[in-house]
C-alpha positions as CSV (number, residue, x, y, z in Angstrom):
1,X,4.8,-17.0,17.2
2,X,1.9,-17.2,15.1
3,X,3.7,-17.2,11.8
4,X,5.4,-20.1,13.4
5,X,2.3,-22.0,13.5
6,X,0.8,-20.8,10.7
7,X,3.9,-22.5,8.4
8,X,3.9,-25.5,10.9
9,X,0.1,-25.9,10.1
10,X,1.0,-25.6,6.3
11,X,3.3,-27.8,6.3
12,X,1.8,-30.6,7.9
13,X,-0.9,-30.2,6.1
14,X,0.9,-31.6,3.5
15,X,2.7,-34.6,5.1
16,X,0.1,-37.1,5.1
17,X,-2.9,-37.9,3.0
18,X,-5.5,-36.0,4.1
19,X,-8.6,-38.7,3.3
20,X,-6.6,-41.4,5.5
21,X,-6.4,-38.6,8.9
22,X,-8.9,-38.5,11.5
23,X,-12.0,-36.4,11.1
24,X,-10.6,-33.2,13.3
25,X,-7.1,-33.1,11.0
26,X,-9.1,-32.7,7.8
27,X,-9.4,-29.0,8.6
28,X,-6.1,-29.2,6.4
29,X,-8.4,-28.9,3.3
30,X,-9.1,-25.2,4.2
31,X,-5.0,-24.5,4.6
32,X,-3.8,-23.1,1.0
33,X,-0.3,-24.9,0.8
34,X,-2.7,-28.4,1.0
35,X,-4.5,-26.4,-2.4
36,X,-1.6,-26.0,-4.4
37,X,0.2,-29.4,-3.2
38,X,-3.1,-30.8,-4.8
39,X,-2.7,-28.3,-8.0
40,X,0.7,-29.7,-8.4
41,X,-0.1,-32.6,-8.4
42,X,-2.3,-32.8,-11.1
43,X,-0.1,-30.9,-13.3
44,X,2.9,-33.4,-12.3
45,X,0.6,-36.3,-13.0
46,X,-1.1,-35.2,-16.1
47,X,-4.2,-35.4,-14.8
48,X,-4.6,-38.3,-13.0
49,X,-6.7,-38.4,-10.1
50,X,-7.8,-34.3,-10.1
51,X,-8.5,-32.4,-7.3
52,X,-9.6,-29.0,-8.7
53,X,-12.9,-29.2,-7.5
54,X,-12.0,-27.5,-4.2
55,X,-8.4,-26.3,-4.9
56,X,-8.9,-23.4,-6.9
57,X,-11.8,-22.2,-5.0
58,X,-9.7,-22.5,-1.8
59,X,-6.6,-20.4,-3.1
60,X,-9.2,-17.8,-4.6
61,X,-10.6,-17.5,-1.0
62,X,-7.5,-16.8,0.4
63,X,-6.3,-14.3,-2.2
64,X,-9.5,-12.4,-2.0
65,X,-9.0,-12.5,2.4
66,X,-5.6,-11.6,1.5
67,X,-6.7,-8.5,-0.8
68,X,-9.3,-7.2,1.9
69,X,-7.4,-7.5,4.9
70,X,-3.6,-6.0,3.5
71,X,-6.1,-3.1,2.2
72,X,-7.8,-2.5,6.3
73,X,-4.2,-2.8,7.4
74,X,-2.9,-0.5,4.9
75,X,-6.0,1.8,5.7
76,X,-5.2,1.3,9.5
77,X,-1.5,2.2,9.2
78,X,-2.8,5.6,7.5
79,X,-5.4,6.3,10.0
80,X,-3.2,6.8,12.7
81,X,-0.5,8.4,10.9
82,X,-2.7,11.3,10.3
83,X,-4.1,11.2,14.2
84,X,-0.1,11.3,15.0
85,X,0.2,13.6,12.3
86,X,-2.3,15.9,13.6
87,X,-1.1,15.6,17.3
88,X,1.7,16.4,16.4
89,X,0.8,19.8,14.7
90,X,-1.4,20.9,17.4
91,X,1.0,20.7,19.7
92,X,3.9,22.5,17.6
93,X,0.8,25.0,17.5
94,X,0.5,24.9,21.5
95,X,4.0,25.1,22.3
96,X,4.5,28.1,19.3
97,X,1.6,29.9,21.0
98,X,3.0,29.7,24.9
99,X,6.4,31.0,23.7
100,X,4.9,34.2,21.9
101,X,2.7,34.7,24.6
């Protein structure tokens, strides 16, 4: 459910002119599909009216959350592998022990 509202969020984001929505819906500017729709368009127009002053900076943000958080997810994940992992052993090691003895 939330990466239901997190493309629904992107996407309307996008559907209307952000400078001409009520104060509250401006949040959009921190959204990064609203950054690259505004990239685009400058590329598309050649220029005309730019919007890179908070575009690039935006997208970098979310890259570098990106990079950070898929690296404590990743280190998650292995943390409790190994706890599983070593669970697991000791009690192979229990079990081994109560049949030899």
């Amino acid at each position: 459910m939330a990466l239901v509202l997190w493309i629904s969020t992107n996407i309307t984001s996008i559907l209307l002119p952000l400078p001409l929505n009520p104060a509250f819906y401006r949040v959009g500017y921190a959204f990064p599909v609203y950054a690259i729709y505004q990239i685009l368009t400058d590329i598309w127009s050649g220029g005309c009216n730019p919007q890179l002053a908070y575009a690039p900076p935006v997208l970098f943000a979310w890259g570098l959350a990106g990079f950070v958080l898929s690296g404590l997810g990743v280190f998650r994940r292995c943390h409790y592998a190994t706890i599983a992992d070593e669970r697991q052993a000791r009690d192979f090691e229990e079990r081994l022990d109560a049949a030899v003895a």
